[in-house]
PDB file with one MODEL, atoms N, CA, C and O in Angstrom:
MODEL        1
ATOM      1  N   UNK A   1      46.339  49.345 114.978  1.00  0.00           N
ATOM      2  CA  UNK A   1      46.576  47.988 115.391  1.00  0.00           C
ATOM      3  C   UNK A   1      46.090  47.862 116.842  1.00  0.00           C
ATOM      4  O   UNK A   1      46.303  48.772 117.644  1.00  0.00           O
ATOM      5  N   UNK A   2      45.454  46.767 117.177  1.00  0.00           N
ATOM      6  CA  UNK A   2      44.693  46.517 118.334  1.00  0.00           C
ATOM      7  C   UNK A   2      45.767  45.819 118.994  1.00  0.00           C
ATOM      8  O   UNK A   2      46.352  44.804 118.615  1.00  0.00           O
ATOM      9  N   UNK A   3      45.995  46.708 120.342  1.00  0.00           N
ATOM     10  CA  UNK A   3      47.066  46.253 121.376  1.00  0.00           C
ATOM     11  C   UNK A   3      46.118  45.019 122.438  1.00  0.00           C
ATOM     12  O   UNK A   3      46.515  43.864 122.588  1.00  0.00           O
ATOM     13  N   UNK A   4      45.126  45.448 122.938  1.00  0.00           N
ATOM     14  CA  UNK A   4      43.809  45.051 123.530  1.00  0.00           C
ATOM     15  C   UNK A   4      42.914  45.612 123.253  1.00  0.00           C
ATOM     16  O   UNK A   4      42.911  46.694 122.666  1.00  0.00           O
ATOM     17  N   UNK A   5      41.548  44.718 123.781  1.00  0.00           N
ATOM     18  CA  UNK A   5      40.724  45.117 123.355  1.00  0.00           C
ATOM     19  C   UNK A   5      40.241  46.777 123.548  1.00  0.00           C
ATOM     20  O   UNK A   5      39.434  47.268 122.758  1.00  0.00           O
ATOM     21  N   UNK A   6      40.917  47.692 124.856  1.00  0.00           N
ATOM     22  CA  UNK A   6      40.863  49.136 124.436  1.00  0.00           C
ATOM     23  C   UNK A   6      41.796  49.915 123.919  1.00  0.00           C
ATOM     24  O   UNK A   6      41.701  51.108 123.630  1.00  0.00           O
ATOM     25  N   UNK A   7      42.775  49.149 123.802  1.00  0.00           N
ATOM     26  CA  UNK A   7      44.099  50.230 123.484  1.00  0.00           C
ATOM     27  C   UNK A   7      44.307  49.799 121.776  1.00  0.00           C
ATOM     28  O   UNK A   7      44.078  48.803 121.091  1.00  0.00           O
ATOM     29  N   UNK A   8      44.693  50.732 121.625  1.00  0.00           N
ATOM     30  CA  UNK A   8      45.227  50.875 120.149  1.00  0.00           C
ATOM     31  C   UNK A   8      46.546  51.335 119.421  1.00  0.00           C
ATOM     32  O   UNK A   8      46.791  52.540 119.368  1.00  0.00           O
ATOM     33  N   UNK A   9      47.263  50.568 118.951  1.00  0.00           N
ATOM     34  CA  UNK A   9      48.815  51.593 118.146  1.00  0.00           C
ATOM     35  C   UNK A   9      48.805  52.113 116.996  1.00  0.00           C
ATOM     36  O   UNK A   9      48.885  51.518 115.921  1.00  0.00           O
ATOM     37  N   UNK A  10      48.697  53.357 117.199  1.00  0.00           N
ATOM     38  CA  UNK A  10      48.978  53.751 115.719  1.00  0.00           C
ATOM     39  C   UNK A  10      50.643  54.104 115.129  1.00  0.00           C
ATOM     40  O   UNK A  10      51.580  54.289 115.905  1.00  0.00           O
ATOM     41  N   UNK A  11      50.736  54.137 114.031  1.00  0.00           N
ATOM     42  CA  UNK A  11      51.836  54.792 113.455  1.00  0.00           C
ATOM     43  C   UNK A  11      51.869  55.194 112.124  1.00  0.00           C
ATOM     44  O   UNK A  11      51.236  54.576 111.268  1.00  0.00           O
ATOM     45  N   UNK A  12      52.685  56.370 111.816  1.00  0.00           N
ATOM     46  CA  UNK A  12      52.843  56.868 110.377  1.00  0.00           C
ATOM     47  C   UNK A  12      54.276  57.236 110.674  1.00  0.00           C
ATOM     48  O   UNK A  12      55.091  57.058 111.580  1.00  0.00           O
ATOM     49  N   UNK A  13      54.201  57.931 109.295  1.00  0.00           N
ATOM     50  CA  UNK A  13      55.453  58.505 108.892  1.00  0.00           C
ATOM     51  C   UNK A  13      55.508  59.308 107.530  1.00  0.00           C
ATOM     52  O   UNK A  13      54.978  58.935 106.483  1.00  0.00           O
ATOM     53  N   UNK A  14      56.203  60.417 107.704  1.00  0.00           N
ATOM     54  CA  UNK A  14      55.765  61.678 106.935  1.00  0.00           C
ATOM     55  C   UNK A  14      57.274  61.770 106.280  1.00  0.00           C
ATOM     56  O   UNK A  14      58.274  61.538 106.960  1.00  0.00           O
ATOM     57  N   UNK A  15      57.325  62.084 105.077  1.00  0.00           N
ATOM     58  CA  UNK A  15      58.789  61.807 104.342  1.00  0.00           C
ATOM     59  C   UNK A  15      59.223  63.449 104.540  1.00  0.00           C
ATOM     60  O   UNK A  15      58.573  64.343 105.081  1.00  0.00           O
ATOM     61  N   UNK A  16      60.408  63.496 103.972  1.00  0.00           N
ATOM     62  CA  UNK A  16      61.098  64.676 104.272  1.00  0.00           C
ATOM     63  C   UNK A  16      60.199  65.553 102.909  1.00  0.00           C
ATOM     64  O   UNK A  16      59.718  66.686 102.870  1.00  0.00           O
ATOM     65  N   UNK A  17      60.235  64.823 102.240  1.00  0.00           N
ATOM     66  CA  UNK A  17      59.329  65.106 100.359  1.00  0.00           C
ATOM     67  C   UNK A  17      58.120  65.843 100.939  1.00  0.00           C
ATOM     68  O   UNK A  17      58.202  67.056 100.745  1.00  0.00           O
ATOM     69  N   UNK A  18      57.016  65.453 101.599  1.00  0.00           N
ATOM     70  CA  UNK A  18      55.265  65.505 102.147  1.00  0.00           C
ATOM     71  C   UNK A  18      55.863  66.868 102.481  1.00  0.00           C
ATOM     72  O   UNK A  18      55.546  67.936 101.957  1.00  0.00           O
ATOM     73  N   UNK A  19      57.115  66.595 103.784  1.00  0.00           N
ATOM     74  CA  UNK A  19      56.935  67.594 105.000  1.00  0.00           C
ATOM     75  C   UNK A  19      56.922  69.372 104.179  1.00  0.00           C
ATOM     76  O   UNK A  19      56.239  70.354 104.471  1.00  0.00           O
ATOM     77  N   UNK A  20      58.154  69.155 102.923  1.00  0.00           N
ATOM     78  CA  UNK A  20      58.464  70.198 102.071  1.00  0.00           C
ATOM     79  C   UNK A  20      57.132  70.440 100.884  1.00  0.00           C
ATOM     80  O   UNK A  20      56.993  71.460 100.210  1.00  0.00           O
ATOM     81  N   UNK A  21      56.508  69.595 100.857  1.00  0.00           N
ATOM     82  CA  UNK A  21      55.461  69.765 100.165  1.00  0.00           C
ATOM     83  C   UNK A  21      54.058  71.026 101.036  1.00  0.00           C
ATOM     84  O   UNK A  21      53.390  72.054 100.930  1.00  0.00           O
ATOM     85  N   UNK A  22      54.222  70.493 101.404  1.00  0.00           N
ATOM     86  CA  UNK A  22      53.233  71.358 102.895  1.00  0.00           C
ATOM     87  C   UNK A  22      53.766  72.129 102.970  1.00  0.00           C
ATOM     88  O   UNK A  22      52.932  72.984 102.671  1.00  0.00           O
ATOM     89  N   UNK A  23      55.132  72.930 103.268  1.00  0.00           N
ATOM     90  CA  UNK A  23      55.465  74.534 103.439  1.00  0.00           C
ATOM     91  C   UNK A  23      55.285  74.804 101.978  1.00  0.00           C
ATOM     92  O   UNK A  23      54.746  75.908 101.893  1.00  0.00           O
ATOM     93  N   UNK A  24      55.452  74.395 101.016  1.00  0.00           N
ATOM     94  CA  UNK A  24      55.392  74.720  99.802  1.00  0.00           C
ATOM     95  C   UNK A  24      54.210  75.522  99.400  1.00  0.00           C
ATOM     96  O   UNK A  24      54.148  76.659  98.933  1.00  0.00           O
ATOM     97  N   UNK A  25      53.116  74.500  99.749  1.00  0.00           N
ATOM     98  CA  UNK A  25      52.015  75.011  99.775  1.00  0.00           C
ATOM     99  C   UNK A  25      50.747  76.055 100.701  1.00  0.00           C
ATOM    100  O   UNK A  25      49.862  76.879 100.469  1.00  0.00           O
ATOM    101  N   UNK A  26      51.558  75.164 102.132  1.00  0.00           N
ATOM    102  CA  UNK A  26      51.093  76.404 102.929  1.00  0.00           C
ATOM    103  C   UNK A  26      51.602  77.466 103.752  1.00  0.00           C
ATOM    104  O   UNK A  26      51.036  78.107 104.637  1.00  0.00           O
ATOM    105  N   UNK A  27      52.980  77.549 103.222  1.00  0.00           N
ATOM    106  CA  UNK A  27      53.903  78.476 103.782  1.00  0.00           C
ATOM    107  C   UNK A  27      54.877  77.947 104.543  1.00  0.00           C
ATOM    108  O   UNK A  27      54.925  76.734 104.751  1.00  0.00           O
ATOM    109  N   UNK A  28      55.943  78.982 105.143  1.00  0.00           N
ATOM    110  CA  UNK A  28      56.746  78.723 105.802  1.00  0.00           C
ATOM    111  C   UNK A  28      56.687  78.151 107.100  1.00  0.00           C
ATOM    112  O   UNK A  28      57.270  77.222 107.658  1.00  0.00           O
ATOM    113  N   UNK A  29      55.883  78.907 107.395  1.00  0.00           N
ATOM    114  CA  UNK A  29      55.134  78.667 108.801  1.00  0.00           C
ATOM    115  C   UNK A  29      54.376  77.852 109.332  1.00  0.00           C
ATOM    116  O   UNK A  29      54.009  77.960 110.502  1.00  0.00           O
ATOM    117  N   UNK A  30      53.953  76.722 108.392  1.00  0.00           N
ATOM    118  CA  UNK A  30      52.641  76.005 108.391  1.00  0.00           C
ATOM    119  C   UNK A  30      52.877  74.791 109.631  1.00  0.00           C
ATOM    120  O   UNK A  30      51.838  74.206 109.935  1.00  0.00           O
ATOM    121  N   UNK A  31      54.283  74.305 110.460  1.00  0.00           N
ATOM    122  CA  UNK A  31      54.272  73.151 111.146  1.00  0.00           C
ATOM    123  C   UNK A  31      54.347  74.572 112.302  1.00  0.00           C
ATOM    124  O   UNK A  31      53.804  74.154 113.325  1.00  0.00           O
ATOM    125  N   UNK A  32      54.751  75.902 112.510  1.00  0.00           N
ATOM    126  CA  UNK A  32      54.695  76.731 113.492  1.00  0.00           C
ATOM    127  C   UNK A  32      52.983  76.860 113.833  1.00  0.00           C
ATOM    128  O   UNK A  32      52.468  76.818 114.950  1.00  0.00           O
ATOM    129  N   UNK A  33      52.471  76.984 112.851  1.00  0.00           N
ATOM    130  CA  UNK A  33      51.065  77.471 113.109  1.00  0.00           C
ATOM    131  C   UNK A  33      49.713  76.358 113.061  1.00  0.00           C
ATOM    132  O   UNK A  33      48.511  76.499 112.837  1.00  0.00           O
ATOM    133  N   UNK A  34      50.525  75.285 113.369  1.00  0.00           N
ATOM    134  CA  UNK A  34      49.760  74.585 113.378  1.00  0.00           C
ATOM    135  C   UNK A  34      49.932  72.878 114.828  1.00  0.00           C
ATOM    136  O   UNK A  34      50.910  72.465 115.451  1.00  0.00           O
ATOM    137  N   UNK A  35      48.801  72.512 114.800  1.00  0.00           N
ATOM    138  CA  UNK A  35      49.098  70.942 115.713  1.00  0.00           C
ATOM    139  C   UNK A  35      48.745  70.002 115.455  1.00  0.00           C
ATOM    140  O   UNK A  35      47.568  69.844 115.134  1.00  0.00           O
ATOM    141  N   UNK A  36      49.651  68.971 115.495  1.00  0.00           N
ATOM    142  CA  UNK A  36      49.322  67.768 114.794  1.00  0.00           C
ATOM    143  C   UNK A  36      48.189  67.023 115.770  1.00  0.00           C
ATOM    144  O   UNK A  36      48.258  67.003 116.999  1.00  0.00           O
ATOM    145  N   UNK A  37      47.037  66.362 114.895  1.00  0.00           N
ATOM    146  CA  UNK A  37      45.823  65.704 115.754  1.00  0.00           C
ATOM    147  C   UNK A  37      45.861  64.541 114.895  1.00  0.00           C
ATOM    148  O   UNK A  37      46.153  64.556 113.700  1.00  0.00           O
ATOM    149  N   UNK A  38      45.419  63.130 115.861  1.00  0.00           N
ATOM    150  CA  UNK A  38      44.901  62.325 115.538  1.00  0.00           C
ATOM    151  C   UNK A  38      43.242  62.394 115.018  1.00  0.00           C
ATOM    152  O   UNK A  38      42.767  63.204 115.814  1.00  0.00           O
ATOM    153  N   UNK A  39      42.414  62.076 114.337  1.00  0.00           N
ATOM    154  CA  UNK A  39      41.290  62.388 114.117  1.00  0.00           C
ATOM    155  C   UNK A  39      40.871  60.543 114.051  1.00  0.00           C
ATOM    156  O   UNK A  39      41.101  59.682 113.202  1.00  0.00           O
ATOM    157  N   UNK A  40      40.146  60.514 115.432  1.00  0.00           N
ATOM    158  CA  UNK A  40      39.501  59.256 115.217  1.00  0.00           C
ATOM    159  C   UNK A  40      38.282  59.229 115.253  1.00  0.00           C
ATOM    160  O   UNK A  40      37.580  59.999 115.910  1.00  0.00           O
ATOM    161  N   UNK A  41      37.783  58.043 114.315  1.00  0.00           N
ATOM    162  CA  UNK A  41      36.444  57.474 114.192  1.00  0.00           C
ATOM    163  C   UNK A  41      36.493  56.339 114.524  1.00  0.00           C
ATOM    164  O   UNK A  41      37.208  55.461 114.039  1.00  0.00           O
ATOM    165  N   UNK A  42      35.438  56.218 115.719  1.00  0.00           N
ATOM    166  CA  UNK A  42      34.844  54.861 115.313  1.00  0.00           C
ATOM    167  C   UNK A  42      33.392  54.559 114.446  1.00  0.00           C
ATOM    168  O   UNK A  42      32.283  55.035 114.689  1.00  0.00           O
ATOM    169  N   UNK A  43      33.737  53.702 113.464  1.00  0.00           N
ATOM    170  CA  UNK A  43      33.124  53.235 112.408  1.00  0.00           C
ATOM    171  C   UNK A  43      31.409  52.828 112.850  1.00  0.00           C
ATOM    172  O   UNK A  43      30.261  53.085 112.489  1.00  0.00           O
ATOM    173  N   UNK A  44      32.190  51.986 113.922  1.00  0.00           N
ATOM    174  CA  UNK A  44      30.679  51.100 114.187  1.00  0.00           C
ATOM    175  C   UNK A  44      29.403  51.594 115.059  1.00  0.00           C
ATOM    176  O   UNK A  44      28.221  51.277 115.191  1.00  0.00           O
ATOM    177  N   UNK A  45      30.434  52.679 115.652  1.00  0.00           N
ATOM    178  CA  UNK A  45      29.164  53.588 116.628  1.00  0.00           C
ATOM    179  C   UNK A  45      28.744  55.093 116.005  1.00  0.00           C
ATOM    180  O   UNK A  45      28.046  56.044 116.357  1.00  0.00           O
ATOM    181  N   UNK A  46      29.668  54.698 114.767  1.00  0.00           N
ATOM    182  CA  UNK A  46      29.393  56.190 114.613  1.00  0.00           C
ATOM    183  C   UNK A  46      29.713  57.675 115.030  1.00  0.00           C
ATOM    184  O   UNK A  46      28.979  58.534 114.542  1.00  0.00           O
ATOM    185  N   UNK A  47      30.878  58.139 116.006  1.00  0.00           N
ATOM    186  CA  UNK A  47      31.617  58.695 116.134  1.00  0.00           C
ATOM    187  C   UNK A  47      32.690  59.085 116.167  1.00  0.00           C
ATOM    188  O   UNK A  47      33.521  58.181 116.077  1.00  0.00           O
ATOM    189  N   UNK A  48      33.429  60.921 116.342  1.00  0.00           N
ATOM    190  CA  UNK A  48      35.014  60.593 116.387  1.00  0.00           C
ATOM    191  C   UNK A  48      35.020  61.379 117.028  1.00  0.00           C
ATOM    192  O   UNK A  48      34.141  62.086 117.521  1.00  0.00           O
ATOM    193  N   UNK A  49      36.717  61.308 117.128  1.00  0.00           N
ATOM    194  CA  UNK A  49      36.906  62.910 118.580  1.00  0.00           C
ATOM    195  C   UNK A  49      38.168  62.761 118.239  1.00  0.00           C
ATOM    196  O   UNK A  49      38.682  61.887 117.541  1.00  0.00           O
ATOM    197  N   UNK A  50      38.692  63.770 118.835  1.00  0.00           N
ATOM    198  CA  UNK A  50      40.400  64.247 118.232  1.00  0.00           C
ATOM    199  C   UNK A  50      41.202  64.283 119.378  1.00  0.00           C
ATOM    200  O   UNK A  50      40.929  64.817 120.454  1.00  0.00           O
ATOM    201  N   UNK A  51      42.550  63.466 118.957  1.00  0.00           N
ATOM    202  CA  UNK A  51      43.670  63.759 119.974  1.00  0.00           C
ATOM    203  C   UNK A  51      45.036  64.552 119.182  1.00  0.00           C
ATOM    204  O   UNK A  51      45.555  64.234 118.112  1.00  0.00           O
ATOM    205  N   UNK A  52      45.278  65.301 119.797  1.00  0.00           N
ATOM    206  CA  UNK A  52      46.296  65.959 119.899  1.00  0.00           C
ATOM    207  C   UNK A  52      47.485  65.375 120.205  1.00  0.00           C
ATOM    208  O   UNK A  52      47.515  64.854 121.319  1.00  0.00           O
ATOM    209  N   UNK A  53      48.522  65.303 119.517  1.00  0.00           N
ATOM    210  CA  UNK A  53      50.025  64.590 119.706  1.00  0.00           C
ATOM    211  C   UNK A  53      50.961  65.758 119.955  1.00  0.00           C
ATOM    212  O   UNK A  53      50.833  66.963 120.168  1.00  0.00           O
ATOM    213  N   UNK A  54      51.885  64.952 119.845  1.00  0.00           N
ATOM    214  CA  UNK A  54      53.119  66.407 119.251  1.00  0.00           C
ATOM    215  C   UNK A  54      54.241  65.892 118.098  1.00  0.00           C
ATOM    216  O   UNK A  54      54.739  64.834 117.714  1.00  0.00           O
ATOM    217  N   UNK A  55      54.294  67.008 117.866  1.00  0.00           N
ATOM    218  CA  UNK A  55      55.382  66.838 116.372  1.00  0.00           C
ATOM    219  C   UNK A  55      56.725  65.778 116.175  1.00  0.00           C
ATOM    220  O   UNK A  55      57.203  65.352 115.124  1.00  0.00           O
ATOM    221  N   UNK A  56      57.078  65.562 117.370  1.00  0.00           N
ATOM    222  CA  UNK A  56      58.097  64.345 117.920  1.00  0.00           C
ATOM    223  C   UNK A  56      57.671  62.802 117.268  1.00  0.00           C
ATOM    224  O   UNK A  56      58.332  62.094 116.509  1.00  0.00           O
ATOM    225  N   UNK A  57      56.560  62.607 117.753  1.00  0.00           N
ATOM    226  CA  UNK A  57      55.947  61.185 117.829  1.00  0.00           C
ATOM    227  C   UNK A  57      55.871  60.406 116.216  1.00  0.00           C
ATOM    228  O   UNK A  57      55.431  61.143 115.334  1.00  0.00           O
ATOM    229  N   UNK A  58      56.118  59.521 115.952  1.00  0.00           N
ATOM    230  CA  UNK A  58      55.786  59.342 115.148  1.00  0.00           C
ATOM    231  C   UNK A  58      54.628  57.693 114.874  1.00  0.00           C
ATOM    232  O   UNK A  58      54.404  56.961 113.909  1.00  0.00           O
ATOM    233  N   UNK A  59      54.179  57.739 116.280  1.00  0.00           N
ATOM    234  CA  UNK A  59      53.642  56.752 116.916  1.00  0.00           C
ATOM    235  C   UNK A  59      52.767  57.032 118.127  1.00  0.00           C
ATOM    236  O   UNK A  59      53.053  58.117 118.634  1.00  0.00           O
ATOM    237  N   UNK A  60      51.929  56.476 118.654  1.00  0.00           N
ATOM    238  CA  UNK A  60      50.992  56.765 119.729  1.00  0.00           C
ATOM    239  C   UNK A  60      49.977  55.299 119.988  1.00  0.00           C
ATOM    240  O   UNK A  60      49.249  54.515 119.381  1.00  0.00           O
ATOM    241  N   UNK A  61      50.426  55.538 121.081  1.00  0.00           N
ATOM    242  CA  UNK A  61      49.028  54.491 121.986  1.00  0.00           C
ATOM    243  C   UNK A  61      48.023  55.166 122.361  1.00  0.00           C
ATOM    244  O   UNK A  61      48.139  56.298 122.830  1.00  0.00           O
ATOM    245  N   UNK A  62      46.674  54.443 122.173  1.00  0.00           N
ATOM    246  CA  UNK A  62      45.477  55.925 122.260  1.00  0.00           C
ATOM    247  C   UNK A  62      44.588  54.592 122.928  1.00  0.00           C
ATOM    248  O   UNK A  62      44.581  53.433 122.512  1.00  0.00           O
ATOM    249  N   UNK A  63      43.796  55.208 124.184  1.00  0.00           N
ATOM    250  CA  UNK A  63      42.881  54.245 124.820  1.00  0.00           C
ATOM    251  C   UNK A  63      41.720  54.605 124.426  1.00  0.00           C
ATOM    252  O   UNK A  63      41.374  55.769 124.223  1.00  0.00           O
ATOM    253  N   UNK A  64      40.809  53.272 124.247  1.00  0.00           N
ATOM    254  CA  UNK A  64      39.901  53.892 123.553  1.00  0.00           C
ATOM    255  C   UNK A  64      38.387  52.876 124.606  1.00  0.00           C
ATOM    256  O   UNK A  64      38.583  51.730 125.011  1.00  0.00           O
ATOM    257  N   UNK A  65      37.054  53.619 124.838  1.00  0.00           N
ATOM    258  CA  UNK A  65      36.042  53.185 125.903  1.00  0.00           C
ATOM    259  C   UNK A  65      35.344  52.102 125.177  1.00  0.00           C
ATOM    260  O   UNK A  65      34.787  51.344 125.972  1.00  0.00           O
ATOM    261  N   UNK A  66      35.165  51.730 123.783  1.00  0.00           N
ATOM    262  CA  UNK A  66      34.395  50.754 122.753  1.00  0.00           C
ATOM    263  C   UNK A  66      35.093  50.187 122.232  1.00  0.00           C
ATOM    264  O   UNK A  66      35.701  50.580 121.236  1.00  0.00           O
ATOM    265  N   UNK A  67      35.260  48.561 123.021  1.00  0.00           N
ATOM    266  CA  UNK A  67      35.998  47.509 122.302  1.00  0.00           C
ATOM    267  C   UNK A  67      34.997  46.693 121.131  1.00  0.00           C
ATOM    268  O   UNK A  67      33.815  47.017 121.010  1.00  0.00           O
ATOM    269  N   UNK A  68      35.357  46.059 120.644  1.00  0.00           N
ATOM    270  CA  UNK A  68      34.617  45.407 119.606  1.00  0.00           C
ATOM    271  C   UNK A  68      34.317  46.428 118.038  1.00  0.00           C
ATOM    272  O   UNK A  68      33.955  46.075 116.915  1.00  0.00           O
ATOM    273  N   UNK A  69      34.547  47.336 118.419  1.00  0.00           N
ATOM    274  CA  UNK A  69      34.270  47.955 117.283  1.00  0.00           C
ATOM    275  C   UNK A  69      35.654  48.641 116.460  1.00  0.00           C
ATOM    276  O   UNK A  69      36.829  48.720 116.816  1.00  0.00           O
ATOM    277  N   UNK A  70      34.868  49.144 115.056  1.00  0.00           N
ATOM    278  CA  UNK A  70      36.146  49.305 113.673  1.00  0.00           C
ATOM    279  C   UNK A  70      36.451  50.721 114.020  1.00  0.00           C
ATOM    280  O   UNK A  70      35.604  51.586 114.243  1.00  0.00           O
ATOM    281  N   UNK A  71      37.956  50.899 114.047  1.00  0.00           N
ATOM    282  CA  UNK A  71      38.202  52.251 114.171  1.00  0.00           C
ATOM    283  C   UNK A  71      39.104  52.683 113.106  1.00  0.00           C
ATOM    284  O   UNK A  71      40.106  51.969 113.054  1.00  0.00           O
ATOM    285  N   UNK A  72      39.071  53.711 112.158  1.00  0.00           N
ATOM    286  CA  UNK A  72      40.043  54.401 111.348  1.00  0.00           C
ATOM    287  C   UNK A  72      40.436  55.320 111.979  1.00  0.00           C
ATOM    288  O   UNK A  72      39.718  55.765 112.875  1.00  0.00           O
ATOM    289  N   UNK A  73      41.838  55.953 111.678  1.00  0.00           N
ATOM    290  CA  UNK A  73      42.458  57.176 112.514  1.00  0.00           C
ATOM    291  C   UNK A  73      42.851  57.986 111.270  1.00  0.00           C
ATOM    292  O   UNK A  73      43.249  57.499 110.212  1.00  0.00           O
ATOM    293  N   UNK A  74      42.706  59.127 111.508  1.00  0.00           N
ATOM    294  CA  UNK A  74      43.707  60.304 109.906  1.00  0.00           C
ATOM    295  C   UNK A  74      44.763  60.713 111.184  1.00  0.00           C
ATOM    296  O   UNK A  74      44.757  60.801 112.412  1.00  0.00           O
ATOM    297  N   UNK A  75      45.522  60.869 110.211  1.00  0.00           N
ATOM    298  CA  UNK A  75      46.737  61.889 111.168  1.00  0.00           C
ATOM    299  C   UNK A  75      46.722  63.514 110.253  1.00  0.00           C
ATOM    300  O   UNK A  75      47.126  63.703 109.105  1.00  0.00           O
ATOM    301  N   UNK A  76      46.095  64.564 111.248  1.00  0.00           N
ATOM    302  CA  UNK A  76      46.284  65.357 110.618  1.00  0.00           C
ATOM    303  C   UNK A  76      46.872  66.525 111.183  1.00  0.00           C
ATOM    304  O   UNK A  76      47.560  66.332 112.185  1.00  0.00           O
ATOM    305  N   UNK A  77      46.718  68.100 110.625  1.00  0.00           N
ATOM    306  CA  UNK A  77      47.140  69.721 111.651  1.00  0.00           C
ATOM    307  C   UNK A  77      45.442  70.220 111.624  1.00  0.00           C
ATOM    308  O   UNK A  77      44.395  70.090 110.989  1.00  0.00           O
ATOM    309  N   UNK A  78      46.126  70.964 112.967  1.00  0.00           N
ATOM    310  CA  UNK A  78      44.625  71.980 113.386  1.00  0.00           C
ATOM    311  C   UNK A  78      45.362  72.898 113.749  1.00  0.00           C
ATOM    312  O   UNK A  78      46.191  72.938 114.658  1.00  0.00           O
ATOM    313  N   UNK A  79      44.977  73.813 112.857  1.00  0.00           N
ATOM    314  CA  UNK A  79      45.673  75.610 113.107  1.00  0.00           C
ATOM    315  C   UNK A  79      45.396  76.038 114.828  1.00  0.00           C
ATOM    316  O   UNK A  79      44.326  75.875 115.414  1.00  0.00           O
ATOM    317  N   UNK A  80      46.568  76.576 115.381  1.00  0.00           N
ATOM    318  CA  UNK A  80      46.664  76.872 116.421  1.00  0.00           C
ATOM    319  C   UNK A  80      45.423  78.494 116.560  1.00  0.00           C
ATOM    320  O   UNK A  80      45.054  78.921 117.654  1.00  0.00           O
ATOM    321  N   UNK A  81      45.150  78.897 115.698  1.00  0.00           N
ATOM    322  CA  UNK A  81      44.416  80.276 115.354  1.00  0.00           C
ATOM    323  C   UNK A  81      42.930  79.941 115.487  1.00  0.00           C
ATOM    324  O   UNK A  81      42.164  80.268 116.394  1.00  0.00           O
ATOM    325  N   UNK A  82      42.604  78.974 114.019  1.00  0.00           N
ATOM    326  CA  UNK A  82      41.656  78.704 113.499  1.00  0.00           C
ATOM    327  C   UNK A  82      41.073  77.292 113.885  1.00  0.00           C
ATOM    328  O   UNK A  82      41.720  76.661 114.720  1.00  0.00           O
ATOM    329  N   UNK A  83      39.983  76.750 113.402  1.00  0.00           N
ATOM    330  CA  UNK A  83      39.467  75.448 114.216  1.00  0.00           C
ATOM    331  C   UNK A  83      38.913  74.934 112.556  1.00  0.00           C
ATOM    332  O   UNK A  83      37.823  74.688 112.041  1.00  0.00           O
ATOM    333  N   UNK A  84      39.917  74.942 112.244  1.00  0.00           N
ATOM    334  CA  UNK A  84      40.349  74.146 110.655  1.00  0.00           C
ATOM    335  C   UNK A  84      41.375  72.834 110.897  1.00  0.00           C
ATOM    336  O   UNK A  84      42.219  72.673 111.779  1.00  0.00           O
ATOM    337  N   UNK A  85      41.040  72.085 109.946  1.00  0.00           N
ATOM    338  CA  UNK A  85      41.876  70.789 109.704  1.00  0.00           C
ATOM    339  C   UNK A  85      42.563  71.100 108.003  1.00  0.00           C
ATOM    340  O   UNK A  85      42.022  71.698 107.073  1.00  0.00           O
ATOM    341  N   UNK A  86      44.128  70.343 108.068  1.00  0.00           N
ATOM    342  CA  UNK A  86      44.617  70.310 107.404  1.00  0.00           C
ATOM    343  C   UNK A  86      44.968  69.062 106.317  1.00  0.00           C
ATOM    344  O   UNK A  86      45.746  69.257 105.383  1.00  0.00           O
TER     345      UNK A  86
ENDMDL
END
């Protein structure tokens, strides 16, 4: 959601169900060994770049240098080890 024309709000929300789904599948360890990133694109220029949150948030204001243009965000993990997305 466009706060102004550079700033942006995002928000999600991850159920208690997802969160147990994910250790399920990737172990016990998987919110230890890992960091939650925003992964943004912008659409219209054709790039993205990643911000890093923390596990608290379930919301973020993110400034961004290209107004006028379409931006999608993923909310995802990037292994603290590896330079993998989850």
């Amino acid at each position: 959601m466009a706060q102004t024309p550079k700033k942006l709000f995002i928000y999600w929300d991850i159920s208690d169900l997802d969160r147990k789904n994910y250790i399920n599948k990737f172990g016990e360890n998987f919110f230890n060994n890992t960091v939650p990133v925003l992964l943004v694109h912008n659409n219209t220029l054709d790039y993205s770049f990643e911000v890093e949150i923390n596990d608290f948030a379930n919301c973020w204001y993110l400034d961004v240098t290209d107004s006028k243009c379409e931006y999608s965000i993923e909310l995802g993990r990037r292994s603290k080890v590896q330079n993998y997305y989850i």
